[in-house]
C-alpha positions as CSV (number, residue, x, y, z in Angstrom):
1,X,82.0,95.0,270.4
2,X,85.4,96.1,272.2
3,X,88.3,97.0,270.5
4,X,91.7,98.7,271.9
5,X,91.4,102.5,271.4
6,X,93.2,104.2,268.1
7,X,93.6,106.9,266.3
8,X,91.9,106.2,262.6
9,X,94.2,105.8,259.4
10,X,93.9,108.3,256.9
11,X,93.4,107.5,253.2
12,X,93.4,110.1,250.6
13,X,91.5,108.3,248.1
14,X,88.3,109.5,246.8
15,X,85.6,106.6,246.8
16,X,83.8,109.3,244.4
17,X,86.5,109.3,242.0
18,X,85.2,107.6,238.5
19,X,87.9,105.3,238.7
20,X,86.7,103.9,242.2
21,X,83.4,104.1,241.2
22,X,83.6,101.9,237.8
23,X,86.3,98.8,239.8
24,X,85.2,99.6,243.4
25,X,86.5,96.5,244.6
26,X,90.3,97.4,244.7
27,X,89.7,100.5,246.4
28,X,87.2,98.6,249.2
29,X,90.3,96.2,249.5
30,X,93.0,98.9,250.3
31,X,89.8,100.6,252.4
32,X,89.6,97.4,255.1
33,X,92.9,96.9,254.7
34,X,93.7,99.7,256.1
35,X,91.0,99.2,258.9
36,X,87.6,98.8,259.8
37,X,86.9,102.3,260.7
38,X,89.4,105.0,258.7
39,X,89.1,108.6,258.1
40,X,88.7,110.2,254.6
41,X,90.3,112.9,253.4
42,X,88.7,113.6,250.5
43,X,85.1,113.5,252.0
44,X,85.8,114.9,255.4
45,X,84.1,111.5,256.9
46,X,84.8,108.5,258.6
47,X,84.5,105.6,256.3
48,X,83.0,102.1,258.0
49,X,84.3,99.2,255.9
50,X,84.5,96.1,257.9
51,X,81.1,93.7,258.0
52,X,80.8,93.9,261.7
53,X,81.2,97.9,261.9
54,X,78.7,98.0,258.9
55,X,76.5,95.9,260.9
56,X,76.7,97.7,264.2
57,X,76.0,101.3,262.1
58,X,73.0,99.6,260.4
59,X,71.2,98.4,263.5
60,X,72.3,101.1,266.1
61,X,69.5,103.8,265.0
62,X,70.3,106.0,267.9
63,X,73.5,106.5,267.8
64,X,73.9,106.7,264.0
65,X,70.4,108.5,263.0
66,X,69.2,109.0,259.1
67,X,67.6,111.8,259.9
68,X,70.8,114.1,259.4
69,X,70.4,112.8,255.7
70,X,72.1,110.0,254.1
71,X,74.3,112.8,251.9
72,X,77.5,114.4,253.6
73,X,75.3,117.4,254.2
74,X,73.5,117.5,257.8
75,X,70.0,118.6,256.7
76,X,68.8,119.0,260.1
77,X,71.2,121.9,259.1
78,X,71.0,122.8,255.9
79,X,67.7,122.5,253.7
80,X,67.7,119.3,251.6
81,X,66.5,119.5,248.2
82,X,63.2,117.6,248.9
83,X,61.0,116.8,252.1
84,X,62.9,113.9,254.0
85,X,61.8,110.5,252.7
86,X,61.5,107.5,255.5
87,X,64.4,106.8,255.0
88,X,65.6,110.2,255.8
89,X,63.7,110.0,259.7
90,X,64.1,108.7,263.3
91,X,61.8,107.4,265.4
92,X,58.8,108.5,266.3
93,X,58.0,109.5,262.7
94,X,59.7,107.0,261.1
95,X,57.7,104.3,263.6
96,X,54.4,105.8,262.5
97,X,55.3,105.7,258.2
98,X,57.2,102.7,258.8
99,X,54.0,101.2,260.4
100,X,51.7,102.3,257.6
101,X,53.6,101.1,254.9
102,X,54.2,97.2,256.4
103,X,50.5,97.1,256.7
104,X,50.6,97.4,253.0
105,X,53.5,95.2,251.9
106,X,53.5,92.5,253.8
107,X,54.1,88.7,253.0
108,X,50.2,88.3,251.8
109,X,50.1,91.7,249.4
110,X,53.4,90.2,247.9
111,X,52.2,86.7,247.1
112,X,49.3,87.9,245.4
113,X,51.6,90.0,242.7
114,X,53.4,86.4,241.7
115,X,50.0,86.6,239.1
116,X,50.2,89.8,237.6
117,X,54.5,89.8,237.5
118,X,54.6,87.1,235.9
119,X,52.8,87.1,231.9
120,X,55.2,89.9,231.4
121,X,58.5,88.4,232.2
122,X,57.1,85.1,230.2
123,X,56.8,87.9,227.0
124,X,60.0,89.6,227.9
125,X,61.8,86.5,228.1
126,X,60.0,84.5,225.4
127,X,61.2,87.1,223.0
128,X,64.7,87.2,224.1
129,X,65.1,83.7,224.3
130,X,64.8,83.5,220.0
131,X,67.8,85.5,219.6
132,X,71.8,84.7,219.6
133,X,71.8,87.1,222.7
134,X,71.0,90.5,223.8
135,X,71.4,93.3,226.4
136,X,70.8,92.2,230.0
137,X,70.5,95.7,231.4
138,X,68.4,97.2,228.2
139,X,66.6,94.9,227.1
140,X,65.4,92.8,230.5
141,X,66.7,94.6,233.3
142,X,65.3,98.2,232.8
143,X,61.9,96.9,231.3
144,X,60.7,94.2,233.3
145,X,60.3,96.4,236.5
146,X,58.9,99.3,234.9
147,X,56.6,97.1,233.4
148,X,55.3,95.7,236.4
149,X,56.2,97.8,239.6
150,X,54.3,101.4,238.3
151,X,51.1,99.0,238.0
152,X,51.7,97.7,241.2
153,X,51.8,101.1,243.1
154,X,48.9,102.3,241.1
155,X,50.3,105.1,239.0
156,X,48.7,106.2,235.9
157,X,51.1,105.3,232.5
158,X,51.5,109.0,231.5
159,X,54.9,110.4,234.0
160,X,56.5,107.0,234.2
161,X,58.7,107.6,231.6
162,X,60.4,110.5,234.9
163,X,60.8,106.9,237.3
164,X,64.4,105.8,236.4
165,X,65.4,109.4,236.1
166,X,63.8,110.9,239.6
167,X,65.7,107.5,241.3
168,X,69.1,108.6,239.8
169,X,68.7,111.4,240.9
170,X,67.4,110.5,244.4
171,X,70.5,108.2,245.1
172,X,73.3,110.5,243.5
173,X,72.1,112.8,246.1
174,X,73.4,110.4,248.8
175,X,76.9,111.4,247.6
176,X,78.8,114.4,246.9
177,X,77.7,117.5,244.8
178,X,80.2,116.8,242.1
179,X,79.5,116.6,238.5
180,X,77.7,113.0,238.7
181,X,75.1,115.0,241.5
182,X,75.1,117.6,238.5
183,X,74.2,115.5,235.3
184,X,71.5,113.9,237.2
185,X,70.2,117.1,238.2
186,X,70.1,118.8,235.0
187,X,66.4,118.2,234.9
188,X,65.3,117.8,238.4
189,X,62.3,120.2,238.6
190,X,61.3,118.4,235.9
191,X,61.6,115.1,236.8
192,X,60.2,115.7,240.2
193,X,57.4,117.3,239.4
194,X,56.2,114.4,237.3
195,X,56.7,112.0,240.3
196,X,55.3,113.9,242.8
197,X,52.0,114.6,240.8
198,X,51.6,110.6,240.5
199,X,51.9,110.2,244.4
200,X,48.8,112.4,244.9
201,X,45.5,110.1,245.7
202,X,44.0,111.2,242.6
203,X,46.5,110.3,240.5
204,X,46.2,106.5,241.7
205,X,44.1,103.3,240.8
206,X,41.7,102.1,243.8
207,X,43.5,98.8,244.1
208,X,47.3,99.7,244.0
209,X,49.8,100.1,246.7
210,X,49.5,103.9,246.1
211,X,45.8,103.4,246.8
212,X,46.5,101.4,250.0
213,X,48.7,103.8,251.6
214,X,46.1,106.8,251.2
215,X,43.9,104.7,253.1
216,X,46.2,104.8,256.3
217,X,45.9,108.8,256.0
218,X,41.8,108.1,256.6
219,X,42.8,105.3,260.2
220,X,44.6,108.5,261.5
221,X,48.0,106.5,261.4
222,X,49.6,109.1,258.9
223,X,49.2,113.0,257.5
224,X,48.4,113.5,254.0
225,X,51.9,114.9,253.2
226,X,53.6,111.3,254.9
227,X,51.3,109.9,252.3
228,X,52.7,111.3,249.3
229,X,56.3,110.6,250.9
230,X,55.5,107.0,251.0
231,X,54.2,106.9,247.7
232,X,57.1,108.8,246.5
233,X,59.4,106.4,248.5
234,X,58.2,103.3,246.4
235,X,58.7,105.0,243.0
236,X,62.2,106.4,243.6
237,X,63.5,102.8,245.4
238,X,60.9,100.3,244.0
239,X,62.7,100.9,240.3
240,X,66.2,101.5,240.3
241,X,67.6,99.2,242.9
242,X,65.8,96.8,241.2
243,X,67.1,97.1,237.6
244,X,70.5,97.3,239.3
245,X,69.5,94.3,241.4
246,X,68.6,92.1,238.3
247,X,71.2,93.5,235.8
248,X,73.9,92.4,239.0
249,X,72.5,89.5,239.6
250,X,72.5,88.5,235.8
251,X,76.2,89.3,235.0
252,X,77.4,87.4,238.2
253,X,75.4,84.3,236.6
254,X,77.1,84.8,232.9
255,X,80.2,84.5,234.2
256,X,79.8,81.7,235.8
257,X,78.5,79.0,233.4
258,X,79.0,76.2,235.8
259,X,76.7,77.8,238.6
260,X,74.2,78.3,235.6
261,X,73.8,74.4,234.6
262,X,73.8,73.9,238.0
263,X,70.7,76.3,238.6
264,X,68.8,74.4,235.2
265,X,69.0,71.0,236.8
266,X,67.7,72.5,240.2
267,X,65.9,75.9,239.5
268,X,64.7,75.5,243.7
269,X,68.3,76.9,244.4
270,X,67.6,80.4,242.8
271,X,67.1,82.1,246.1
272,X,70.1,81.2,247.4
273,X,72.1,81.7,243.8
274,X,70.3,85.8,243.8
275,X,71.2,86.1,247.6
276,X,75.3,85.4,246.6
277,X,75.4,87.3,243.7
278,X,73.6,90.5,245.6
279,X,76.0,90.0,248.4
280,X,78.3,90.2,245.5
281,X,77.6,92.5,243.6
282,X,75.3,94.4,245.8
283,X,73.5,97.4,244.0
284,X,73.8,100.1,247.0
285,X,77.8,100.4,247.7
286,X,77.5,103.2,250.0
287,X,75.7,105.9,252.1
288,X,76.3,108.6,254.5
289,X,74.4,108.3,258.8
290,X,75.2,111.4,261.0
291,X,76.7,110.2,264.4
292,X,74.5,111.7,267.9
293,X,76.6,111.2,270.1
294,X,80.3,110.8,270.8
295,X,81.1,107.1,270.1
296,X,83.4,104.3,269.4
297,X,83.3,102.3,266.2
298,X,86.0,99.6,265.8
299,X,88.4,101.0,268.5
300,X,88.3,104.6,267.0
301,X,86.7,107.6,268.9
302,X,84.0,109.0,266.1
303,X,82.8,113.0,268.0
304,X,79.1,114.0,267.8
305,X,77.7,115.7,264.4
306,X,80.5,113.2,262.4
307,X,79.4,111.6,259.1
308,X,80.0,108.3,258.7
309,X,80.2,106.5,255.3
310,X,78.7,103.0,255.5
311,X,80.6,100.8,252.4
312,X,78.1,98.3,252.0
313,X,79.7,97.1,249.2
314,X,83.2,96.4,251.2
315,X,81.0,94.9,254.1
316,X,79.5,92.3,252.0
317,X,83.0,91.3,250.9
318,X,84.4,91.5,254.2
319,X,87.3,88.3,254.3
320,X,86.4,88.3,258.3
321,X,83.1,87.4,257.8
322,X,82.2,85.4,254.2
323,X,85.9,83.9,254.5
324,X,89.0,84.2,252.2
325,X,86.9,83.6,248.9
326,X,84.6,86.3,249.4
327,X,85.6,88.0,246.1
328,X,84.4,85.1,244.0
329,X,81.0,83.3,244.1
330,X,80.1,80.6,245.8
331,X,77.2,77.9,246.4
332,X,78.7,76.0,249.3
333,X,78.6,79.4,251.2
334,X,75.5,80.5,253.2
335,X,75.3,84.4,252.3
336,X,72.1,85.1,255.0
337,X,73.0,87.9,256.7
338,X,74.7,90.2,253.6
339,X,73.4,93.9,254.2
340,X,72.4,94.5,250.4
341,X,69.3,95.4,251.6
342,X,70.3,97.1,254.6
343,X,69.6,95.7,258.3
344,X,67.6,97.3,261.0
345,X,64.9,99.7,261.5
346,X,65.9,100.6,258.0
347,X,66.0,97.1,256.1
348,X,64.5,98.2,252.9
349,X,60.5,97.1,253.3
350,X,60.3,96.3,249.5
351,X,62.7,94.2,249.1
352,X,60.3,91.1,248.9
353,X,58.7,92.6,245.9
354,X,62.8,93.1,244.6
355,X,63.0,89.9,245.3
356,X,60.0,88.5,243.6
357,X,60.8,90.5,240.4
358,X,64.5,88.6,240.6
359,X,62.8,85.6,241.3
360,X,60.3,85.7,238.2
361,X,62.5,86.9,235.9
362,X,65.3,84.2,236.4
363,X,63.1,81.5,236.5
364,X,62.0,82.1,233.3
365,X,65.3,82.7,232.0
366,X,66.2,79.3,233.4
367,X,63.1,77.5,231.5
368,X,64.2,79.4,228.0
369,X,67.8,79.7,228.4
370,X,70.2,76.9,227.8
371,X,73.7,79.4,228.5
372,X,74.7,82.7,229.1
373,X,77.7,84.0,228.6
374,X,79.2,87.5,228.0
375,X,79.5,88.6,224.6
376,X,81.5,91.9,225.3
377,X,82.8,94.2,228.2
378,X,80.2,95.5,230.3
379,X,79.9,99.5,230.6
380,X,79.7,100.2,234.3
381,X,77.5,103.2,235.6
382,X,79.0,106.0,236.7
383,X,76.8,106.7,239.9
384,X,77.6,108.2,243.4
385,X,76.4,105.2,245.7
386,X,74.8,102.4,242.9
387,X,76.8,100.1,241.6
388,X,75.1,99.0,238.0
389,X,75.7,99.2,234.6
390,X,74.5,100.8,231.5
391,X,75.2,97.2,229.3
392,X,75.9,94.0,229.9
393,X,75.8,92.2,226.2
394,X,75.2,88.7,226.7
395,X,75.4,85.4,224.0
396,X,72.6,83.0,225.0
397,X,71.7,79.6,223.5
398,X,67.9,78.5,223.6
399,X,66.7,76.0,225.7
């Protein structure tokens, strides 16, 4: 990508603030607006806002490395508050876990949980389905996965209640150390202690993902401790983005009652409906990548040791790429491509169980549900770099 060489504009706006945290979307307007690359005051980084700059951060792994941490700390630096994740290394380690973990979720391994995931979203949804309406996020969004996710990793029932938790506070800690970090901190040692005892092999089932992974640590491909990382990995991203991923998805489709009736008559376009509304909507807004070496991003001169702030959630409503309506759902539009899940050596490896779990659960609602509408204003979350919400009230009418 060339671009004529300039000096970055400067915002003052805090993309932490609460106020650009509950309506994002303004702020990511006046952030691409101002350009694709810009430098932030407030956070002492250069913010990446345009699809094509997002794109390029995503998919260039040696220039922009994770394993500076995806915080604003550099915790090649400065200790981080837990053992770097995968998603917190470079190649060659990253190659090797990497490795390890697509030999156990792969296209077969996901197939075969279609079984399993599915008698509990027909209960979930069976029961929901005899009301006037309910609570997308608390009553479908937050069960369903921990209903079948912990059972597909292997974990024992006793600690799950630390999942949602441990992942809240795993991906506040990708922003700031302000009083969001805080509040989910208040019971870390806690919270991680439960976790961590579950990713230990004797803690798992002998048929689970958990279990699978361990086994990796026997071929010589991994250590014991990139074990437990693994494990760990799946419980702290296998839960959250996926509550936030079905609760998004869901309060795109209520407010769109035409796109709904369309999706009854023909239930086979409910990929492509989940894929818009993600792109959307997407449930990771932002993160931080630490910058190697001297570079240029969109025409602007980023030095060595810079963090850069990826806005995936400004990137996935990029004009210049998904086209004057990108604010507003659309069918006619093709949204392959949208980084919700990332891109790259990084592309999040569970995101066809994610997927699935979406898949399942609107099906279902689609058999049951005649329409969904809102039935009161949702209450956003207040989170670092998710973009969720605690309740989404909808009315429903039974199929």
């Amino acid at each position: 990508m060339t671009s004529t060489i300039h000096d970055p504009a400067v915002l003052s706006e805090d993309p932490f603030d609460p106020a650009a945290i509950t309506d994002p979307y303004p702020f990511l307007a006046r952030l691409r607006d101002a350009g694709a690359v810009t430098w932030l005051e407030a956070t002492g980084s250069y913010a990446v806002a345009g699809y094509e700059e997002v794109y390029e951060v995503l998919t260039d792994f040696e220039t922009y490395i994770s394993s500076g941490g995806l915080g604003p700390r550099d915790i090649r630096k400065d200790d981080a508050w837990r053992p770097p994740s995968i998603l917190e290394s470079d190649p060659p380690i990253h190659t090797l876990m990497r490795r390890a973990l697509t030999g156990v979720i792969n296209p077969g391994t996901v197939r075969a949980l279609r079984g399993p995931f599915t008698p509990p979203a027909e209960e979930i949804v069976a029961e929901l389905a005899q009301r006037g309406g309910f609570d997308i996020v608390k009553d479908l969004a937050e069960k369903y996965p921990l209903r079948v996710f912990p059972d597909a990793v292997g974990i024992p029932d006793e600690g799950r209640d630390h999942l949602l938790p441990y992942g809240n506070m795993v991906f506040n800690a990708f922003g700031p150390e302000n009083y969001i970090f805080k509040q989910a901190f208040a019971q870390g040692d806690e919270h991680a202690a439960a976790v961590m005892k579950n990713c230990a092999r004797e803690s798992l089932d002998d048929i689970g993902f958990g279990a699978r992974i361990w086994d990796k640590v026997g071929e010589g491909l991994i250590t014991e401790q990139q074990a437990t990382l693994l494990v760990r990995a799946l419980l702290s991203a296998g839960v959250d983005t996926t509550v936030f991923g079905i609760g998004n998805t869901l309060s795109v489709l209520a407010r769109h009652p035409e796109v709904w009736a369309r999706l009854r008559e023909n239930p086979t376009m409910a990929k492509f409906a989940v894929d818009e509304a993600l792109r959307l909507e997407s449930p990771f807004q932002k993160f931080h990548r630490t910058v190697a070496v001297d570079t240029t991003l969109g025409g602007v001169r980023i030095p060595a040791g810079s963090k850069v702030l990826v806005f995936i959630g400004a990137a996935n409503r990029d004009p210049r790429k998904w086209g004057d309506d990108a604010d507003t759902f659309s069918f006619e539009r093709s949204s392959s491509g949208h980084v919700a899940f990332g891109m790259g050596l990084h592309q999040c490896v569970g995101q066809p169980i994610a997927r699935l779990e979406m898949e399942i659960v609107l099906q279902e609602l689609l058999r049951r549900v005649a329409t969904i509408e809102p039935a009161g204003a949702p209450v956003p979350i207040v989170h670092n770099v998710l973009r969720g919400f605690e309740s989404l009230p909808v009315s429903i009418t039974a199929a």
